[in-house]
C-alpha positions as CSV (number, residue, x, y, z in Angstrom):
1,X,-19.5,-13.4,24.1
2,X,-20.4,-16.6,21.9
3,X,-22.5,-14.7,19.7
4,X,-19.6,-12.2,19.2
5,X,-16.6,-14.8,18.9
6,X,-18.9,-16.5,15.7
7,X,-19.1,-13.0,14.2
8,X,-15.9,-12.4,14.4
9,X,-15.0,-16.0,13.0
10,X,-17.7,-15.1,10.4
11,X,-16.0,-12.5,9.3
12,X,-12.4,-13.7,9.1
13,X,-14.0,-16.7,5.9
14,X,-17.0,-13.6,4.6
15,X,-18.4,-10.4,4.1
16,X,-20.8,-9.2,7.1
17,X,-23.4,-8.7,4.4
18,X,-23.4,-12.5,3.6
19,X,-23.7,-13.3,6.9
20,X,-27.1,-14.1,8.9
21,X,-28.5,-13.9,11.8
22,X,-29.2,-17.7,11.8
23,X,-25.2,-18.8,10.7
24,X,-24.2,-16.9,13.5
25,X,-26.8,-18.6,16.4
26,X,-25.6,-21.8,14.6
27,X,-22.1,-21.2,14.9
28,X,-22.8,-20.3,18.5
29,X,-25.1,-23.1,19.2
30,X,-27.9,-20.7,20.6
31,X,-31.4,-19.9,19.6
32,X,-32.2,-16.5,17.2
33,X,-34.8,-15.9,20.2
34,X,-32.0,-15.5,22.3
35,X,-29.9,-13.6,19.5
36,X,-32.6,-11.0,19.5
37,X,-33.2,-10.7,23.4
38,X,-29.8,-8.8,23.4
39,X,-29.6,-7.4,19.0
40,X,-31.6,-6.4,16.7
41,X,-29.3,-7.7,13.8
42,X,-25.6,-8.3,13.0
43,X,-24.8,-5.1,12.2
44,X,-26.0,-3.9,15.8
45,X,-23.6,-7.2,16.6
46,X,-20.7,-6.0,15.0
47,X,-21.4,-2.4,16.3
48,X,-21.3,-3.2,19.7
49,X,-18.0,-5.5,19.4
50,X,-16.7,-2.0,17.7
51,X,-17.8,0.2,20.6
52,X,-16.6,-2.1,23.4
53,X,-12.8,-2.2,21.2
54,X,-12.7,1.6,20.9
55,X,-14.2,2.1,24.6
56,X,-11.6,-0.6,25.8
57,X,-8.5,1.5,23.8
58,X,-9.6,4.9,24.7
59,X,-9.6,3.8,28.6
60,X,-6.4,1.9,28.1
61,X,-4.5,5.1,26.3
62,X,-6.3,6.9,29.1
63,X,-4.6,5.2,32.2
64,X,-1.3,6.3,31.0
65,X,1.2,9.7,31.8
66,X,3.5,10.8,28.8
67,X,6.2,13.3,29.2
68,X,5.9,15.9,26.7
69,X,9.0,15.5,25.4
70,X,8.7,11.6,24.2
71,X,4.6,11.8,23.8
72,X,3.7,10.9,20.6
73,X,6.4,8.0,20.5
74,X,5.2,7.0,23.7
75,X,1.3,7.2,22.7
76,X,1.8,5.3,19.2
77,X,3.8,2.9,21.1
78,X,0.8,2.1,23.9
79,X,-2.1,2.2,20.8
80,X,-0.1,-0.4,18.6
81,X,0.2,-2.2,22.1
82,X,-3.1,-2.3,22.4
83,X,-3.8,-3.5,18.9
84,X,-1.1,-6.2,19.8
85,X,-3.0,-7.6,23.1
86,X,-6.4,-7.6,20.4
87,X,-4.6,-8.9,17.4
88,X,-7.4,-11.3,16.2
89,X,-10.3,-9.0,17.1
90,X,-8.7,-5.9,15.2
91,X,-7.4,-7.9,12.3
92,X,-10.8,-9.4,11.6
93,X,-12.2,-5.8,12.4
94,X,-9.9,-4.4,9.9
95,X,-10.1,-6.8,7.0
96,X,-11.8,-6.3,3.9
97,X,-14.7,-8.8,4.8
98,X,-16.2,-7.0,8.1
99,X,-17.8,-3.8,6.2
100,X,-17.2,-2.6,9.5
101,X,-16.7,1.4,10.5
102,X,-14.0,-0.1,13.2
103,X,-11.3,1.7,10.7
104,X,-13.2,5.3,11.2
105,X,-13.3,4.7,14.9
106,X,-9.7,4.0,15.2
107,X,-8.6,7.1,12.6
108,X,-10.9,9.0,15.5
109,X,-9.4,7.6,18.4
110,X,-6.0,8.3,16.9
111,X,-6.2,11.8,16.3
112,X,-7.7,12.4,20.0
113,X,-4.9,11.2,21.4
114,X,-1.8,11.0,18.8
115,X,-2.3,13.7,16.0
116,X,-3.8,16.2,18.3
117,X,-0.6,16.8,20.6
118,X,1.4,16.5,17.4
119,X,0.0,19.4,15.3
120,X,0.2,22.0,18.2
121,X,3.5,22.8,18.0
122,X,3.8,23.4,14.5
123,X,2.9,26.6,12.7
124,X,0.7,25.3,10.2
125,X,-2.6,26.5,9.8
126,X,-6.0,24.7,10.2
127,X,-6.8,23.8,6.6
128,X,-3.3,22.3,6.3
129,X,-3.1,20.6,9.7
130,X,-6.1,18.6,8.9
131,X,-4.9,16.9,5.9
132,X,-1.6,16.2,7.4
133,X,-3.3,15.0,9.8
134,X,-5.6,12.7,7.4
135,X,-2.5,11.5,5.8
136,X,-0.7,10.3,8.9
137,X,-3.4,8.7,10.1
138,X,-4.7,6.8,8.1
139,X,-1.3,5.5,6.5
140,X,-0.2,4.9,10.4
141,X,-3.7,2.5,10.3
142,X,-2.6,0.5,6.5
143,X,0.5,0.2,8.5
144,X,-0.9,-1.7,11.3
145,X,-3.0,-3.5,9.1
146,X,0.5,-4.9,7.5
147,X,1.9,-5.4,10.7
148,X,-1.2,-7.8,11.8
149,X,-1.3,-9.5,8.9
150,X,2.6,-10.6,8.9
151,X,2.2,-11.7,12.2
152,X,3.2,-8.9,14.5
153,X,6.7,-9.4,12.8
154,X,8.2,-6.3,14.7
155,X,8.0,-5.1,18.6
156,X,5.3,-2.2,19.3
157,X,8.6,-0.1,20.0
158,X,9.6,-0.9,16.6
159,X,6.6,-0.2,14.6
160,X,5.9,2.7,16.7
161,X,9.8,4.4,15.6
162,X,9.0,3.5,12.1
163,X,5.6,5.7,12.4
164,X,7.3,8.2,14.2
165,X,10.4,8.4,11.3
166,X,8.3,8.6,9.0
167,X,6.0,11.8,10.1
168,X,9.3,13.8,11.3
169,X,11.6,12.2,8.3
170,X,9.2,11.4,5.4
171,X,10.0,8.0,3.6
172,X,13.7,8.7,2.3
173,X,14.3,9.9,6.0
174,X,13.7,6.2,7.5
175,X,16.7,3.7,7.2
């Protein structure tokens, strides 16, 4: 866990690339011999803080029940939730320093659970779907990005209607 808190603190100040193996045990006051007893570098580091995030969010969207009706408000609502009780981790994780693939994860993990659900009951075909799909996603994620970085200055609910809007209204739909 101290190895992985000085990564992430790392990462907030410098690109993972500039950072070693030996910065990190010194940040975290432990030997490299211990270091390497559980990684073989900082990438396998910073890919195992990714896996335990995306494990963590797919078991937490998991231990919910949506109605149909309400679903993809309700599912947004719990994954910005859960970005919300990680704040520091997925802001660090998402910032232009970590040369992390915590961003692909996440567009995955979305269109499991979000996208998936939402594309059925429209009458578009495959090709089409899938950059719809693309689009959503991944401006739903620069979204959350903003929202970290200001703070979390709106409610999960909030962020999650604004999403919402804007797939069923487009941008000139949303007040």
């Amino acid at each position: 866990m101290v190895l992985k808190n000085s990564l992430l603190k790392l990462l907030k100040e410098k690109q993972l690339s500039a950072i070693t193996v030996k910065e990190i045990c010194m940040h975290a006051d432990i030997n490299r011999s211990t270091f390497y007893a559980h990684f073989s570098d900082h990438f396998d580091l910073l890919e195992q803080i990714e896996e335990e995030l995306i494990e963590d969010m797919t078991m937490y969207l998991e231990s919910y029940n949506f109605e149909q009706n309400d679903e993809a408000l309700q599912m947004t609502e719990k994954l910005i939730e859960y970005f919300a009780s990680k704040q520091e981790e997925c802001q660090t994780l998402l910032n232009e320093n970590s040369d992390s693939s915590f961003e692909t994860k996440v567009r995955k993990v979305a269109r499991r659970y979000i996208m998936k659900n939402w594309m059925e009951g429209t009458d578009l075909d495959k090709e089409t779907s899938k950059y719809i799909s693309a689009f959503i996603v991944s401006g739903s994620i620069q979204l959350m990005k903003v929202w970290l970085n200001c703070g979390m200055d709106k409610s999960p609910r909030e962020m999650a209607v604004i999403i919402i809007q804007l797939v069923n209204k487009g941008v000139f739909g949303v007040k």
